[in-house]
BAVEX-582052 format. One record per residue (C-alpha): x, y, z; residue number from 1; residue in one letter; chain. Coordinates in steps of 0.5 Angstrom, whole numbers, padded with zeros to 4 digits, always signed. Layout:
! BAVEX-582052
X	Y	Z	NUM	A	A
...
***
This chain:
! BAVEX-582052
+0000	+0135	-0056	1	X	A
+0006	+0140	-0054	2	X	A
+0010	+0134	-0052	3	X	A
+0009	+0131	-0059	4	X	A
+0011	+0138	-0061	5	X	A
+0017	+0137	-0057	6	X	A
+0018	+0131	-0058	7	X	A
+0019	+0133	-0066	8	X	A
+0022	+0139	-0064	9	X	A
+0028	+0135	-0061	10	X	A
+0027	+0129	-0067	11	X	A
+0028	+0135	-0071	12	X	A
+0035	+0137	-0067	13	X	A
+0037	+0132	-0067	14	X	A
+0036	+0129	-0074	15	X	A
+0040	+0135	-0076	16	X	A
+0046	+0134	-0072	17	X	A
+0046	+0127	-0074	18	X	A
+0046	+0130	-0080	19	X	A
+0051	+0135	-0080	20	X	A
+0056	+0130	-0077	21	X	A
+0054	+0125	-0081	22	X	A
+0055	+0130	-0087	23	X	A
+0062	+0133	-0084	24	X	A
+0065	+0126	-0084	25	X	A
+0063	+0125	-0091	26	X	A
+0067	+0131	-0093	27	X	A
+0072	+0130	-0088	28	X	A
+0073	+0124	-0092	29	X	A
+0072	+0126	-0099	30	X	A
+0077	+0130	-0099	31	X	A
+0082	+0127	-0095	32	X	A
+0081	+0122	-0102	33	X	A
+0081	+0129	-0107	34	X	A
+0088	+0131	-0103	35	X	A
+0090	+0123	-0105	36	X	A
+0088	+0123	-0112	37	X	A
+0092	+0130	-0112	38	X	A
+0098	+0127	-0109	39	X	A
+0099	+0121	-0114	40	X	A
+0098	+0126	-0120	41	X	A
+0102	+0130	-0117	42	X	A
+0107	+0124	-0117	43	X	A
+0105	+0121	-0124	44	X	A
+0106	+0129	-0127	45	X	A
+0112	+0129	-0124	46	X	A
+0115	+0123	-0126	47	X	A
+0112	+0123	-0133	48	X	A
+0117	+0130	-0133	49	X	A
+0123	+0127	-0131	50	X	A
+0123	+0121	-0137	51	X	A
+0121	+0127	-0142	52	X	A
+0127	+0130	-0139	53	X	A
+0131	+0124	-0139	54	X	A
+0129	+0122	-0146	55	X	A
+0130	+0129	-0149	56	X	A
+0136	+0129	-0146	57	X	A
+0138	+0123	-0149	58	X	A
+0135	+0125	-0156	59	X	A
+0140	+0132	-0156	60	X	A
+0145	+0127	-0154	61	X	A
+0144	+0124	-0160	62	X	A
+0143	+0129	-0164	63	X	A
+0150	+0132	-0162	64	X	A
+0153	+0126	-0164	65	X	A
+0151	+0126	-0171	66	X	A
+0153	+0133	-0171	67	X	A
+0159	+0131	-0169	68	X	A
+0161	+0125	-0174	69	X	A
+0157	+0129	-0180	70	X	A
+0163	+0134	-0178	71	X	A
+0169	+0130	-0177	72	X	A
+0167	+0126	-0184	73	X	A
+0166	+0132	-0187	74	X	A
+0173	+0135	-0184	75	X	A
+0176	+0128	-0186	76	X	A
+0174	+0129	-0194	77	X	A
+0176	+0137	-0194	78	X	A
+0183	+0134	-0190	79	X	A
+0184	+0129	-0196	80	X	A
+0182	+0133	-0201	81	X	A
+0187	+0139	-0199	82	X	A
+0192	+0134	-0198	83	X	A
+0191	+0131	-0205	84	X	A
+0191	+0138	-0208	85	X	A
+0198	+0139	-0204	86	X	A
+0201	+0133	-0207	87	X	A
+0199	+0134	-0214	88	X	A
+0202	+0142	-0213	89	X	A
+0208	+0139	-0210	90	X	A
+0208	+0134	-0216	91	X	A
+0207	+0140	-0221	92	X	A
+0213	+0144	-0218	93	X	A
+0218	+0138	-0218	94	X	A
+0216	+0137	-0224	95	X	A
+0217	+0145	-0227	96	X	A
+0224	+0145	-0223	97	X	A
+0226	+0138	-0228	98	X	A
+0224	+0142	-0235	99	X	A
+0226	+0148	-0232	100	X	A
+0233	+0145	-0231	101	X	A
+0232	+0141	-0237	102	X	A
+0232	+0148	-0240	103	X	A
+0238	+0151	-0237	104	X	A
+0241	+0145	-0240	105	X	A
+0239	+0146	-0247	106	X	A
+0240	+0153	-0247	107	X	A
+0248	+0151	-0245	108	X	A
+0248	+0146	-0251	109	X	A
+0244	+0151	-0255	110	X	A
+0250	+0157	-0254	111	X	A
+0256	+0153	-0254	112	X	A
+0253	+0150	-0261	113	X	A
+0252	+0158	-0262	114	X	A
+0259	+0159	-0261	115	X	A
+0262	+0152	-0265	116	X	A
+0257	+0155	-0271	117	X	A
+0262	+0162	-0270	118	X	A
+0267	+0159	-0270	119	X	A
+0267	+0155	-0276	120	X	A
+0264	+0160	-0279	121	X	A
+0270	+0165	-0278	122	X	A
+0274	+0159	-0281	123	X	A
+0269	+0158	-0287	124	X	A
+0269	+0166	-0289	125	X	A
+0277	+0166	-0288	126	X	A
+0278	+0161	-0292	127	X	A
+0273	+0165	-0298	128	X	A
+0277	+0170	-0297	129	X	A
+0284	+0167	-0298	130	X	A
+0281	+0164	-0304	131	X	A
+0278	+0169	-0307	132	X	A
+0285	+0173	-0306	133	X	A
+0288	+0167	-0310	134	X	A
+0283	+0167	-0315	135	X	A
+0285	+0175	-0316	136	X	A
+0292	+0173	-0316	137	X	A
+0291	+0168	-0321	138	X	A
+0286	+0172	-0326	139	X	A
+0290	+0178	-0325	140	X	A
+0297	+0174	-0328	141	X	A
+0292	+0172	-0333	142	X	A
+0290	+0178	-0337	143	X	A
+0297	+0180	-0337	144	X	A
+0298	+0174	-0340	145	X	A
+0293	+0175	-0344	146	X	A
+0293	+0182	-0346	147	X	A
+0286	+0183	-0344	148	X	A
+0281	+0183	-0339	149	X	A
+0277	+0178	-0337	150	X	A
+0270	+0180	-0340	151	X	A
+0274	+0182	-0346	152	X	A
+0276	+0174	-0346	153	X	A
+0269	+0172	-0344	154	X	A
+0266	+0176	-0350	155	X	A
+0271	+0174	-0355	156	X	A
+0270	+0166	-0354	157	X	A
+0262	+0168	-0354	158	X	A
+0263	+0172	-0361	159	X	A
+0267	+0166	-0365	160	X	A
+0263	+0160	-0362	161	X	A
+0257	+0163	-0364	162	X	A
+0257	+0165	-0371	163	X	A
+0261	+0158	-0371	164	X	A
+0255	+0154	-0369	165	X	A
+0249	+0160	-0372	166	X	A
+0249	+0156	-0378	167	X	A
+0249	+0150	-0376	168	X	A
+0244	+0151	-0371	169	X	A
+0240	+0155	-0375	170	X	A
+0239	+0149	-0381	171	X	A
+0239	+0144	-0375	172	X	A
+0233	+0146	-0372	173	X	A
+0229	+0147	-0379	174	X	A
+0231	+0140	-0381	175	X	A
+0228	+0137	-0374	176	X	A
+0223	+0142	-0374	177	X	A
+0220	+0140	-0382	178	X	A
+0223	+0132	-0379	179	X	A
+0220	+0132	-0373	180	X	A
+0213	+0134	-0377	181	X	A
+0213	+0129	-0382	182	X	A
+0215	+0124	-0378	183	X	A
+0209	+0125	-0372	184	X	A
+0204	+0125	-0379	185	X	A
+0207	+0119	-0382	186	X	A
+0207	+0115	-0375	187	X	A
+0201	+0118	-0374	188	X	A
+0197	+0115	-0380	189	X	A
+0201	+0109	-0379	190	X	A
+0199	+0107	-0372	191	X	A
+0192	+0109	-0373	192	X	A
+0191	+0105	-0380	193	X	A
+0195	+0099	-0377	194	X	A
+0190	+0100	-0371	195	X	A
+0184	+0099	-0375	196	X	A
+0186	+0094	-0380	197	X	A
+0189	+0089	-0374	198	X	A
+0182	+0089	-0369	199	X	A
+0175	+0090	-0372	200	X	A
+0169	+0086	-0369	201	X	A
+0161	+0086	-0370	202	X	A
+0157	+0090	-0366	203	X	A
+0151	+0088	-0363	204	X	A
+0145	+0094	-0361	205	X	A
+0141	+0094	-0356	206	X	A
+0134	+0098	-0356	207	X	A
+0130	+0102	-0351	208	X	A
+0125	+0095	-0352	209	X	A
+0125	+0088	-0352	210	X	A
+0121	+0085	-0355	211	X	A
+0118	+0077	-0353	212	X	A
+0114	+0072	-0358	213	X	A
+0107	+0069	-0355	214	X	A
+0106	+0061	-0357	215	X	A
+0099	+0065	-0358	216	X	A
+0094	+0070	-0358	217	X	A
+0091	+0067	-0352	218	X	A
+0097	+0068	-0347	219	X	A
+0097	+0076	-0348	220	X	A
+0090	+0075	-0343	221	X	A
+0094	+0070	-0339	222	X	A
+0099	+0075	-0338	223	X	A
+0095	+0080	-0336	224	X	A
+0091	+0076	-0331	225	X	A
+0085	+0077	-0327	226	X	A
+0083	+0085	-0327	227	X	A
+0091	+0086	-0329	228	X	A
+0093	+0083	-0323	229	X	A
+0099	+0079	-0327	230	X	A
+0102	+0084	-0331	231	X	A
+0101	+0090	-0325	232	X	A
+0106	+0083	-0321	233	X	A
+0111	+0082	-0326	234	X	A
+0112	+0091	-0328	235	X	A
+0112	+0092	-0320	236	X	A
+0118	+0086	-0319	237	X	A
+0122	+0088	-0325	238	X	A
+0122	+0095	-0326	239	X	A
+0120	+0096	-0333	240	X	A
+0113	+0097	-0337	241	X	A
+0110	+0091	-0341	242	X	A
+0106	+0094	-0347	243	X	A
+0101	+0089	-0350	244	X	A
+0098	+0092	-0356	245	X	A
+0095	+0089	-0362	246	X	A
+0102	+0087	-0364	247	X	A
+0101	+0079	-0366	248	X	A
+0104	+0074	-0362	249	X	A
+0109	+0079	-0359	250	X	A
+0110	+0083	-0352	251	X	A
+0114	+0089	-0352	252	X	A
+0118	+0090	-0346	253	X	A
+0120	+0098	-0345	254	X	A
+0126	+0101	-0340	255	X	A
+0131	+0105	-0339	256	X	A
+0135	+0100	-0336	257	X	A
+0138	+0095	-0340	258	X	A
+0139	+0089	-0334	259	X	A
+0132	+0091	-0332	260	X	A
+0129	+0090	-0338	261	X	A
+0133	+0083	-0340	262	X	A
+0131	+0081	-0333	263	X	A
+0124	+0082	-0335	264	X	A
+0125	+0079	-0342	265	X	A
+0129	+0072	-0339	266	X	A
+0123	+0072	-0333	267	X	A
+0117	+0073	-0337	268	X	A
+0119	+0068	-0342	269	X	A
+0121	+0062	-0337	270	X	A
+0114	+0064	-0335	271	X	A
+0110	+0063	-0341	272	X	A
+0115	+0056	-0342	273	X	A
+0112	+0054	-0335	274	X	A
+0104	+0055	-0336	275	X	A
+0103	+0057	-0329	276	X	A
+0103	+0065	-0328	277	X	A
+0100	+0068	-0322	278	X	A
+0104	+0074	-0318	279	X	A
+0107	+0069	-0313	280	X	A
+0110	+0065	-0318	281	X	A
+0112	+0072	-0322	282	X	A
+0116	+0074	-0316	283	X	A
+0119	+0068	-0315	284	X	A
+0122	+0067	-0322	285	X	A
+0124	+0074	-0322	286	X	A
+0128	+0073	-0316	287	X	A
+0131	+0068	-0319	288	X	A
+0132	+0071	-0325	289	X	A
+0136	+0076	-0322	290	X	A
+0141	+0072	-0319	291	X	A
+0142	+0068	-0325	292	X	A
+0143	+0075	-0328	293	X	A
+0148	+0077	-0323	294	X	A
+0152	+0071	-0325	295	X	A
+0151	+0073	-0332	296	X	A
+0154	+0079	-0330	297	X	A
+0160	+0076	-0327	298	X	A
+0162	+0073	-0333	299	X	A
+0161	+0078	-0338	300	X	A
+0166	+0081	-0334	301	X	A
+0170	+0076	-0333	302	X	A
+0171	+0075	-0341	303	X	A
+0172	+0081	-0343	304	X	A
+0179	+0081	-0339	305	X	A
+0180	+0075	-0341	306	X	A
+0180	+0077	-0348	307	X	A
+0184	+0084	-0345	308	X	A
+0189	+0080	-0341	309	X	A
+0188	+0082	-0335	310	X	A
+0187	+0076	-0330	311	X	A
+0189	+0080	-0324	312	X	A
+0182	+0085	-0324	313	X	A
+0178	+0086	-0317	314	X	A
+0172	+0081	-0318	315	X	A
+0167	+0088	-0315	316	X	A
+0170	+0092	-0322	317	X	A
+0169	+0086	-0325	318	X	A
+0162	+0086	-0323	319	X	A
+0162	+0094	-0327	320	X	A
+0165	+0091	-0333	321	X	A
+0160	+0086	-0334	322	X	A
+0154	+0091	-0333	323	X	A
+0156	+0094	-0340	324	X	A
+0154	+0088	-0343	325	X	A
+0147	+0091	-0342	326	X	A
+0148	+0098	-0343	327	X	A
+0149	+0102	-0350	328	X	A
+0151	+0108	-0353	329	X	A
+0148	+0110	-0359	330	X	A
+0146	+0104	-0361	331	X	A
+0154	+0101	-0360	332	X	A
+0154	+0096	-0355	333	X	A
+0159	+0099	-0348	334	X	A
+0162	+0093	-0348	335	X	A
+0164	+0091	-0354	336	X	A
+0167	+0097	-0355	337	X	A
+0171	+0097	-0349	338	X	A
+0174	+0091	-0350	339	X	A
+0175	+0095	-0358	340	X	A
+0179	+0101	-0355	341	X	A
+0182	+0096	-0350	342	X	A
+0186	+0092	-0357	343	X	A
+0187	+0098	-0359	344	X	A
+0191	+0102	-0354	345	X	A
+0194	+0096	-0354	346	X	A
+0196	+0096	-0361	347	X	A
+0198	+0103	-0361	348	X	A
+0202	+0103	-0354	349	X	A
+0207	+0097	-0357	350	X	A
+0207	+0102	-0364	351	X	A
+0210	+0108	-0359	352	X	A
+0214	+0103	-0354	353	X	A
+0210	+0104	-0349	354	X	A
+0206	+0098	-0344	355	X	A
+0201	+0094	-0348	356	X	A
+0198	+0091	-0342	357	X	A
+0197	+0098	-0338	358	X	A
+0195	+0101	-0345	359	X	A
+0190	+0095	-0345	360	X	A
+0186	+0095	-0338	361	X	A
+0186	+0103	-0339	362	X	A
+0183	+0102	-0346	363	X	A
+0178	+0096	-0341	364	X	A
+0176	+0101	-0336	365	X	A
+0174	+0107	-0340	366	X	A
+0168	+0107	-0340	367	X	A
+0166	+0104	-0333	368	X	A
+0163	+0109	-0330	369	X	A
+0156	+0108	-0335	370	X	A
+0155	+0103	-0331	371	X	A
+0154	+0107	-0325	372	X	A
+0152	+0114	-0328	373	X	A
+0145	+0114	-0328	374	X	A
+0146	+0112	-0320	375	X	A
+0150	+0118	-0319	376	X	A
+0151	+0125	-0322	377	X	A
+0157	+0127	-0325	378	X	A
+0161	+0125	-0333	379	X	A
+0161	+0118	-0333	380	X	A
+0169	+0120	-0333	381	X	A
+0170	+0122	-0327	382	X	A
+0165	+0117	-0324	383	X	A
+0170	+0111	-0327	384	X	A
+0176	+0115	-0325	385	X	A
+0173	+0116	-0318	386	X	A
+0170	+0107	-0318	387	X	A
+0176	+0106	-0320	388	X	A
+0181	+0109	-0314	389	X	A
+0176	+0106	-0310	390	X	A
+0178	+0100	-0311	391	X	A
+0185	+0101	-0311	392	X	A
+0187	+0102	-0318	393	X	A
+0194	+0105	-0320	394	X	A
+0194	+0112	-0322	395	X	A
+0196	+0112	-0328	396	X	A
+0189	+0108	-0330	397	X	A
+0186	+0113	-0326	398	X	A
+0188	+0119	-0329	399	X	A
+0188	+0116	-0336	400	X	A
+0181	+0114	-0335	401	X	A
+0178	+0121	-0332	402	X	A
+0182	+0125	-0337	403	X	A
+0180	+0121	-0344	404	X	A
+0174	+0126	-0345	405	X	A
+0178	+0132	-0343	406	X	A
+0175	+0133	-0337	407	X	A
+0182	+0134	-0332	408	X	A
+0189	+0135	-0335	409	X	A
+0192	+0129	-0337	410	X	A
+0199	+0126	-0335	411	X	A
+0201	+0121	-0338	412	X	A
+0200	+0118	-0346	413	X	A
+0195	+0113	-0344	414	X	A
+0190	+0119	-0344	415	X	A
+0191	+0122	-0350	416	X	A
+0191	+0114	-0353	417	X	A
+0185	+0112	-0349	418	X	A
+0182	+0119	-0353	419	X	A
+0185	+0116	-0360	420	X	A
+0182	+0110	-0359	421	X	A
+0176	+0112	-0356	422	X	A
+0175	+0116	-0362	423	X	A
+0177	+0110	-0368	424	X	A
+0172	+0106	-0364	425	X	A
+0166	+0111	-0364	426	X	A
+0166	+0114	-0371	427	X	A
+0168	+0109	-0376	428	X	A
+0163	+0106	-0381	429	X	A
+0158	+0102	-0377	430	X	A
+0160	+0104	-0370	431	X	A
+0154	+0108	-0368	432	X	A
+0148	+0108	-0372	433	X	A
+0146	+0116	-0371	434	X	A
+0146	+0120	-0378	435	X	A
+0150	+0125	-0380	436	X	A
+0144	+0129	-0380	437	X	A
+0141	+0128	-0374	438	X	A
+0149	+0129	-0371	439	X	A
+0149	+0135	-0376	440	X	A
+0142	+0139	-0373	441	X	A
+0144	+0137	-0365	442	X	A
+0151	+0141	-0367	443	X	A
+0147	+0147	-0369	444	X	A
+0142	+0147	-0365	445	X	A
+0146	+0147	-0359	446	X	A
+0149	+0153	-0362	447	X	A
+0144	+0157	-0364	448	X	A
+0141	+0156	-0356	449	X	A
+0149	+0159	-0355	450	X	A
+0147	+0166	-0359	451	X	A
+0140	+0167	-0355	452	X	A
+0143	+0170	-0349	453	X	A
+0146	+0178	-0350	454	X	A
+0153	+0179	-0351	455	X	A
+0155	+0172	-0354	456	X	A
+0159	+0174	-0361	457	X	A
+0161	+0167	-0363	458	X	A
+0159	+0160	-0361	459	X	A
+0162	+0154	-0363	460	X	A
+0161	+0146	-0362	461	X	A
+0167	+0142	-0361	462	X	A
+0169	+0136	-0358	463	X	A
+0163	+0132	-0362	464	X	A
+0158	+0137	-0359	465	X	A
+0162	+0134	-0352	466	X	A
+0163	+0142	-0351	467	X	A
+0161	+0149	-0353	468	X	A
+0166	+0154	-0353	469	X	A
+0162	+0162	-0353	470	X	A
+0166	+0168	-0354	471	X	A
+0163	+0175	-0351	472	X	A
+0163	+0182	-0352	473	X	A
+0168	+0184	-0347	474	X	A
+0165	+0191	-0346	475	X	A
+0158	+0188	-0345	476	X	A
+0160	+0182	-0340	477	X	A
+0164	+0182	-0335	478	X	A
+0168	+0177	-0331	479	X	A
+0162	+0177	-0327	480	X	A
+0156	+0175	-0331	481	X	A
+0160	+0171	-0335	482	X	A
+0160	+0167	-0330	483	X	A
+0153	+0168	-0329	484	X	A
+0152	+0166	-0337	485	X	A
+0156	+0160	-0336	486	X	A
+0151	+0157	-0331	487	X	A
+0144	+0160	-0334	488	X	A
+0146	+0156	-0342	489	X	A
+0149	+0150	-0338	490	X	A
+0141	+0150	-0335	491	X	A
+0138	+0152	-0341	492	X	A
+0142	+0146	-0345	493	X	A
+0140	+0142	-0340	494	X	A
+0133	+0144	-0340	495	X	A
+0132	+0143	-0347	496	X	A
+0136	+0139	-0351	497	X	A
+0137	+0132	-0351	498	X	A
+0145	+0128	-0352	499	X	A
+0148	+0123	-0347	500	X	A
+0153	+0124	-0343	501	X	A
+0155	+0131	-0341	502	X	A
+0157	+0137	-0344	503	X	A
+0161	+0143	-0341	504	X	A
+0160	+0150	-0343	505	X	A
+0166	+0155	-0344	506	X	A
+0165	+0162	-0344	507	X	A
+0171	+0166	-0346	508	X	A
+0172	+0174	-0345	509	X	A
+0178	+0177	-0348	510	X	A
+0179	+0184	-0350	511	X	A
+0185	+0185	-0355	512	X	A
+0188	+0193	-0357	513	X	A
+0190	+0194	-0364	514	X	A
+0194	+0199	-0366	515	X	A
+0199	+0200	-0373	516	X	A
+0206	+0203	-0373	517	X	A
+0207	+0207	-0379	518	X	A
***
């Protein structure tokens, strides 16, 4: 037993210093790998430093390259820019020596120009001199001559001469005076009269409606369609009101424009001569209409300066001209009564010596602004006068057209003929269809409007109710409110009243100091 003890015993011993040996030569060689493994990271690390050195390097190498090419380009473009400010100073200073040369130049020019102009003009005043000398001498010898001086002589002559010629001037002046009168009256009457025997034509009037017969009674619902559908086609293509009413057989249409209402007149009978009638067909015809219409117009034109002599007329003017067939005034057709003034300038103008066919294209043309004055504000005088320097018509036209009504001052004799004529052609028997009654109240009414605002004294219609001249209490009116008052009775006139045309308002403030001396 104690030997089995020792025996483990010296297993035990021996175990253990196997152990220990064998456990020292696993050590020995886990940290000869440790230090192995060390060794190569060691390395590794150090490697791996020295690319991140070597590409660092490289990347600042890089970056100071791009510094370096940013700076000389942008060295290079402030180089060019300095140098290209210096040529242009360079330029500018070349170009101040040459003006300021060319300056000394002138300046040498100028003085001796300064000097020559000197000398003559101490040459001139030399000359003034020795003549005005001369001229003493001369009136000097004169008067002892004579025995008087020379404003005694100068009186002398004036006195015999004029109580010579005082008489005869005296009795040649009222003789051409009392001449001069009766012949103005006399031609005056003459050219007139031999105007209106020589030229008369019929008149036709055109109403604010025209009326358009029915084969029957049964088209009026035909026209009317479908819940009114035709008829609302027809008013919406022409611009104008169809009135069925218990009118037999008959439609009336209504518009203020006349060429709306002949084209709704032409299309609805070629409609009712057609059969078919429905808002398709309705606008087709009124299309048509119109074009056909247009060429009406040109042709109205046309014929009117035929029958005026005046082929050379711009087509766009004649297109004006033709639209006065459709347009009246006061019943009288604007046409007709262009082409009457027309012949009567012409007539007039031969009489006088002046041009018949310029009397005669003013006569044609001085009423075309009707035919554009209810498109544009203004009298239709000046709206013609402005259409027609438009178109490049001679001034003559122009300011005879413009001035006819007295709306600008006149400068030729055209005028006052186209206002002559416009006047024959507009007031004698037949003309015009408004009563005197009516004329007479539409004068007293704009009076008496006039009299409505404070500080009026008078009032007085002239001009055929064309303008209202009102005179005013100067100590109540000054020249400020008279003005006002000017504008407040044009607004209250154009308010209230009704009249073609335009009608201007003068107000006239004048203050007269009376004295008598005894």
């Amino acid at each position: 037993m104690i030997i089995d003890i020792l025996i483990g015993l010296v297993a035990l011993i021996l175990g253990s210093g196997i152990g220990y040996l064998v456990r020292h030569r696993i050590g020995k060689k886990n940290a000869y790998s440790l230090e192995s493994l060390a060794s190569r990271k060691l390395d590794e690390a150090s490697q791996e430093a020295d690319s991140k050195k070597k590409e660092g390097e490289i990347l600042a190498k890089s970056e100071v390259l791009k510094a370096k090419e940013s700076f000389e380009k942008t060295t290079k473009a402030r180089r060019q820019e300095l140098e290209q400010i210096e040529s242009r100073i360079s330029q500018r200073e070349l170009n101040l020596d040459r003006k300021v040369t060319m300056l000394d130049k002138k300046g040498e020019t100028l003085d001796a120009k300064q000097e020559e102009l000197k000398r003559k003009e101490e040459t001139l005043n030399k000359k003034n001199q020795t003549l005005s000398e001369q001229l003493r001498e001369e009136a000097i010898i004169l008067e002892k001559l004579s025995g008087m001086t020379q404003d005694e002589a100068k009186e002398l002559i004036l006195d015999k001469v004029e109580k010579a010629i005082q008489i005869d001037i005296a009795g040649l002046t009222r003789r051409l005076q009392e001449d001069a009168k009766t012949n103005a009256e006399r031609e005056a009457r003459k050219i007139i009269a031999m105007a209106v025997q020589r030229y008369a034509v019929s008149h036709s009037s055109q109403m604010m409606t025209s009326a358009v017969m029915l084969p029957s009674e049964d088209m009026k619902g035909r026209i009317i369609g479908r819940d009114g559908r035709n008829i609302r086609s027809l008013e919406a293509a022409t611009g104008v009101n169809i009135l069925i009413d218990d009118t037999p057989e008959a439609v009336v249409i209504s518009g203020f424009d006349s060429i709306r209402r002949e084209i709704a007149r032409l299309s609805l009978e070629s409609l009712i001569q057609d059969g078919r009638i429905h808002p398709s067909r309705i606008e087709e015809v009124v299309e048509k209409t119109r074009e056909n219409m247009k060429t009406t117009i040109r042709e109205a034109g046309e014929e009117a300066a035929y029958m005026c002599s005046q082929p050379d007329i711009e087509p766009e003017i004649l297109k004006y001209v033709g639209r006065l067939k459709f347009r009246t005034s006061y019943t009288q057709n604007v046409l007709q009564h262009s082409i009457e003034v027309a012949n009567l300038m012409g007539v007039m103008a031969g009489e006088l010596g002046l041009d018949p066919t310029l009397a005669k294209r003013i006569g044609l043309f001085h009423d075309i602004g009707k035919a554009v004055d209810h498109e544009v504000e203004g009298g239709h005088a000046i709206i013609g006068a402005e259409l027609l320097k438009k178109f490049g018509e001679d001034d003559d036209v122009v300011n005879a057209v413009a001035a006819h009504h007295n709306d600008v001052e006149a400068k030729t004799l055209y005028a006052a003929l186209a206002s002559a004529a416009d006047a024959i052609s507009s007031s004698r028997p037949g003309a015009r269809s408004e009563s005197t009654d009516f004329y007479v109240k539409r004068l007293e009414k704009l009076e008496a409007l006039s009299y409505e605002f404070p500080g009026v004294q008078t009032a007085y219609a002239i001009q055929a109710g064309r303008e209202i001249r009102i005179i005013v209490d100067p100590e109540e009116i000054n020249d400020v409110q008279a003005t006002t008052l000017a504008r407040d009775i044009s607004n209250r006139i154009e308010t209230e009243l009704k009249y073609p045309g335009q009608i201007r308002v003068v107000v006239i403030r004048e203050k007269r100091c009376l004295e008598y001396a005894k």
